[in-house]
PAVEXKE-246510 format. One line per 4 residues: number of its first residue (from 0); for each residue x, y, z of N, C-alpha, C. Coordinates in steps of 0.1 Angstrom, whole numbers, padded with zeros to 4 digits. Layout:
! residues N
NUM = X/Y/Z/X/Y/Z/X/Y/Z | ...
This chain:
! residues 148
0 = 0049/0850/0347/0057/0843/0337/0055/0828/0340 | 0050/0821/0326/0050/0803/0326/0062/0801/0334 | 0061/0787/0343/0072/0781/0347/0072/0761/0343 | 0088/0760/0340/0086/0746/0337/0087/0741/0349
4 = 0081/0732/0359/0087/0720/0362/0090/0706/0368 | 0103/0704/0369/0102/0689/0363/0096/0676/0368 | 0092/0669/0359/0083/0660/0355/0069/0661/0355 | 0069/0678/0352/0055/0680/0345/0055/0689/0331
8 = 0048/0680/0320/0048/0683/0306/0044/0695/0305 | 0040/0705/0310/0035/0718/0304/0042/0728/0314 | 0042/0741/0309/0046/0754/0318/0035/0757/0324 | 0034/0757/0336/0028/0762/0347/0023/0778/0347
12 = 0010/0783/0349/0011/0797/0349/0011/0802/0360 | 0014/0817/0361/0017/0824/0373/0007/0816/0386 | 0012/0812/0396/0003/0810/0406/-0007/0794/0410 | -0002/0790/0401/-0012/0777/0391/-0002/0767/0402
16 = -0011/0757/0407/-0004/0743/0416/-0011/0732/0411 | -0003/0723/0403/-0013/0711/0403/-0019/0704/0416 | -0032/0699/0417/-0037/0695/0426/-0036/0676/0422 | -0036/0673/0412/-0036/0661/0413/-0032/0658/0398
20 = -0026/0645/0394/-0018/0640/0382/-0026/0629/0383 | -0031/0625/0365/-0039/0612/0364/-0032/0607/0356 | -0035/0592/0353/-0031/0585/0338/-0042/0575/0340 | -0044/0571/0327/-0052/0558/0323/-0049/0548/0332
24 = -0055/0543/0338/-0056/0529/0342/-0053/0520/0330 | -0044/0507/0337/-0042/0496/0326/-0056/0489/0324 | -0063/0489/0338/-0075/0484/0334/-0083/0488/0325 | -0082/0498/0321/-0092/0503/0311/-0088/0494/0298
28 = -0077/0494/0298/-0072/0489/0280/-0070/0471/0290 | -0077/0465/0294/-0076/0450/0300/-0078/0439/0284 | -0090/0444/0277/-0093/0436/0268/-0081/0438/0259 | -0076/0448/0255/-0062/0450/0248/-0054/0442/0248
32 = -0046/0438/0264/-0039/0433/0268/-0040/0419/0271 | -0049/0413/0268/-0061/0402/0264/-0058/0396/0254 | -0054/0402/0242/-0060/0401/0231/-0046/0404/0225 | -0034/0405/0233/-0022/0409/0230/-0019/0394/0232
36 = -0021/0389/0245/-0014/0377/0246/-0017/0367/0244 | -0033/0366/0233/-0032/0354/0231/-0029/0351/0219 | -0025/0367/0210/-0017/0369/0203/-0004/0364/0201 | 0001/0367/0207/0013/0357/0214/0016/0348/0218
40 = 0006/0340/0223/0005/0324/0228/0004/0321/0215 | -0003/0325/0201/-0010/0320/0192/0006/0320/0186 | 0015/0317/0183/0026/0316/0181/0030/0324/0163 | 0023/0324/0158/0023/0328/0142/0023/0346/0144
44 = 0010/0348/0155/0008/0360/0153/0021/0371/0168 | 0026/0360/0168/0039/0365/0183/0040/0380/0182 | 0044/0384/0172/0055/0394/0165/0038/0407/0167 | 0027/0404/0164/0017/0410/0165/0008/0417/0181
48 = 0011/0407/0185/0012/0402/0203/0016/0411/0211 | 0033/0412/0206/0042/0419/0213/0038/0434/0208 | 0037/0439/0195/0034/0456/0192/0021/0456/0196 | 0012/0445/0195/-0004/0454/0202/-0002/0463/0222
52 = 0004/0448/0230/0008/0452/0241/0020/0466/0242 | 0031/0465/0235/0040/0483/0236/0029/0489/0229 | 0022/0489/0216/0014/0505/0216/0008/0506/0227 | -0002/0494/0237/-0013/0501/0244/-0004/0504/0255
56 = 0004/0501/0260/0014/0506/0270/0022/0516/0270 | 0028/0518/0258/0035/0536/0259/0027/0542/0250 | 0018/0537/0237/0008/0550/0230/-0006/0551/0238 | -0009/0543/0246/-0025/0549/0252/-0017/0550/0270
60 = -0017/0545/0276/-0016/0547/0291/-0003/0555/0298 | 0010/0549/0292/0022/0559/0292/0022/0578/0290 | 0015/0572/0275/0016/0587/0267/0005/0598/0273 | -0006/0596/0280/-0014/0604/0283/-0012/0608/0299
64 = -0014/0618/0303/-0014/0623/0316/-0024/0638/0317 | -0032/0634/0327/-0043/0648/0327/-0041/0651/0343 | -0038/0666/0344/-0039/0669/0354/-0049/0683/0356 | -0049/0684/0370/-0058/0695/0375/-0054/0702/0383
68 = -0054/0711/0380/-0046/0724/0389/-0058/0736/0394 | -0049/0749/0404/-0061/0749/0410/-0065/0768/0397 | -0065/0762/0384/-0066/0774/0378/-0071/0768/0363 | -0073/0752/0363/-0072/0747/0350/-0075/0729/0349
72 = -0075/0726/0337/-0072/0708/0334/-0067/0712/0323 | -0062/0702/0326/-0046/0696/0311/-0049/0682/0309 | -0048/0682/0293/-0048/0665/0290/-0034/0668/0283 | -0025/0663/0284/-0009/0660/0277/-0014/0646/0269
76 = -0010/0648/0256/-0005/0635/0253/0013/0635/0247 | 0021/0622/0248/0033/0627/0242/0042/0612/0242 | 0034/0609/0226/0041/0595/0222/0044/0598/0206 | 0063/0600/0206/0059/0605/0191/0058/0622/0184
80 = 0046/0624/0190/0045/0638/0189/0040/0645/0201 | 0036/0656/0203/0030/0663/0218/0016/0669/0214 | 0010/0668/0222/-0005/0672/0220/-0009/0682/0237 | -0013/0693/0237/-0016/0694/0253/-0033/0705/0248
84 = -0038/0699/0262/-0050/0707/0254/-0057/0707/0274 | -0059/0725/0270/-0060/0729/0287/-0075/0735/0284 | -0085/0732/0293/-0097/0743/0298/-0097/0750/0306 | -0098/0763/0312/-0100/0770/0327/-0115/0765/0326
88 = -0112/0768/0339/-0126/0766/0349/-0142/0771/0345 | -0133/0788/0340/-0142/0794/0334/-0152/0791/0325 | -0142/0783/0316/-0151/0778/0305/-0158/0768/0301 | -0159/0760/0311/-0167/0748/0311/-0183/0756/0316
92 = -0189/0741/0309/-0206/0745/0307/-0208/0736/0313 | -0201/0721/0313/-0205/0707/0318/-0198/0700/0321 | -0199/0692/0332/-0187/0679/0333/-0198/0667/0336 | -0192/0657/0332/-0196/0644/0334/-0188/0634/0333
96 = -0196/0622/0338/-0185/0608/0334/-0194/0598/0333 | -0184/0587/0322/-0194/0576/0320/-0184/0565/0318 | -0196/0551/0325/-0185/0540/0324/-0192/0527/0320 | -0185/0522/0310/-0192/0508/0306/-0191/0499/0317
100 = -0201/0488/0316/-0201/0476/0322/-0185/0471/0333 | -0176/0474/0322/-0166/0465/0327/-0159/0474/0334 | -0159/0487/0331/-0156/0500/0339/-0164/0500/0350 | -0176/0497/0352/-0180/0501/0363/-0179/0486/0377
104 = -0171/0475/0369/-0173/0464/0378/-0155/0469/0379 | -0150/0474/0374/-0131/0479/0377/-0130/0489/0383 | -0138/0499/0383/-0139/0515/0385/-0133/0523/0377 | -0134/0522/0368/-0131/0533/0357/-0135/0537/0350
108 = -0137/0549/0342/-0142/0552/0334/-0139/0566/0324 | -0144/0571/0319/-0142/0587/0313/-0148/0595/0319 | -0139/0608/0320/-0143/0624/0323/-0151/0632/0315 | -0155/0635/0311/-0163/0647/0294/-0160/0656/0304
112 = -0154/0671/0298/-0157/0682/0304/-0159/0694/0288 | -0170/0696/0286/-0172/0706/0276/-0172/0716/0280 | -0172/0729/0271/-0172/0742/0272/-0177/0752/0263 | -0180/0758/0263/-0190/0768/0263/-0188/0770/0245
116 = -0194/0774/0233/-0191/0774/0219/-0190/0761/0216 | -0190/0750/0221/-0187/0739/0210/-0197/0730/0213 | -0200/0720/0206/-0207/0711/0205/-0201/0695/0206 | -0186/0694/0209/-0178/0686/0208/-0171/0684/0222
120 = -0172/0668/0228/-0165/0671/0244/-0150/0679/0243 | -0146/0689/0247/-0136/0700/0248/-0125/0690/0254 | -0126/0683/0262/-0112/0677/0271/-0119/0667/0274 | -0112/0657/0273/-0119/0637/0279/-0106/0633/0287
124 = -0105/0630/0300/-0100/0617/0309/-0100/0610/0305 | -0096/0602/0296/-0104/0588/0294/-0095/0576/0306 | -0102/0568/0306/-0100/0554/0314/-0094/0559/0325 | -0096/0568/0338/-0092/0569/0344/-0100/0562/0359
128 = -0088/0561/0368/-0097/0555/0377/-0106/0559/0387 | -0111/0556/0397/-0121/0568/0407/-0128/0578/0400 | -0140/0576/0385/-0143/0588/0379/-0148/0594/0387 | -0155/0589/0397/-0168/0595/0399/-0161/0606/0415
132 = -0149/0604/0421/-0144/0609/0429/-0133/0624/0417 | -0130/0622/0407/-0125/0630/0400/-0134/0643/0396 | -0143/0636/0392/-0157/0642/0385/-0160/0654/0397 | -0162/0646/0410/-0167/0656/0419/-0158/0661/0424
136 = -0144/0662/0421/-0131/0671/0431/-0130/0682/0415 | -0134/0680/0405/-0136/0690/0391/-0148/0702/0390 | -0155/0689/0395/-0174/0701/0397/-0171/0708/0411 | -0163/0705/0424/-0157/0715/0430/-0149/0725/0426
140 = -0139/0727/0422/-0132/0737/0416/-0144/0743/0409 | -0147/0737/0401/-0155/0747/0388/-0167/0752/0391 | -0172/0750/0404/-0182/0758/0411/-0177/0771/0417 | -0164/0767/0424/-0155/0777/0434/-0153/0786/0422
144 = -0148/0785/0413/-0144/0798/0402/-0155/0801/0394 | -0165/0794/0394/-0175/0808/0383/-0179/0812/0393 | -0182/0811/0409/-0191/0816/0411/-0184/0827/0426 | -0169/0830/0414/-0159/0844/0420/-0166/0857/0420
């Protein structure tokens, strides 16, 4: 039987332990928050300033949380509406990660983890930080279970 609990967005399955809880880095959204304030310095556009910085703060970095458990990944999103979208282990074909310029002089960057039937990345990290330590504590697990 799923279990809730608290202050984790999804029911847990029989047996299932999250191993680690991510969110976005603010650094990832830096140009955002850039671009917020001089929005705001810019005195006309204030009012513009202030909603660019709350979306990228409770709709991209707040609202997202990806965790890894030792049976699964979860991306939660939950600003507004709820979105949760899980892969087992099983079903991954590939993991990777990639980081722009400014990600890779901050340390951050995106997860891709696809799976098997699709042609489309199945589950994205995005902007998290330590990918490349994430990446390889994910290609651990998902070696340990296909190769049960």
């Amino acid at each position: 039987m799923a279990t809730k609990r608290p202050g984790v967005d999804f029911r847990l399955q029989d047996g299932e332990k999250i191993l680690r809880k991510i969110a976005p880095s603010r650094l990832a959204f830096l140009v955002w928050y850039i671009i917020g304030v001089i929005l705001i310095l810019a005195v006309i556009t204030f009012p513009l300033g202030i909603l660019l910085i709350l979306y990228v703060e409770f709709g991209k970095v707040r609202a997202n949380k990806f965790y890894i458990t030792n049976k699964r990944m979860v991306s939660v999103y939950t600003f507004l509406t709820k979105r949760l979208s899980s892969v087992k282990y099983s079903q991954v074909t590939d993991i990777h990660y990639t980081q722009g310029i400014l990600g890779r002089l901050l340390n951050y960057g995106d997860i891709h983890i696809n799976t098997a039937g699709t042609t489309f990345m199945e589950l994205v990290f995005f902007g998290v930080e330590n990918p490349e330590e994430i990446e390889e504590q994910i290609e651990k697990l998902w070696q340990k279970k296909s190769h049960k």
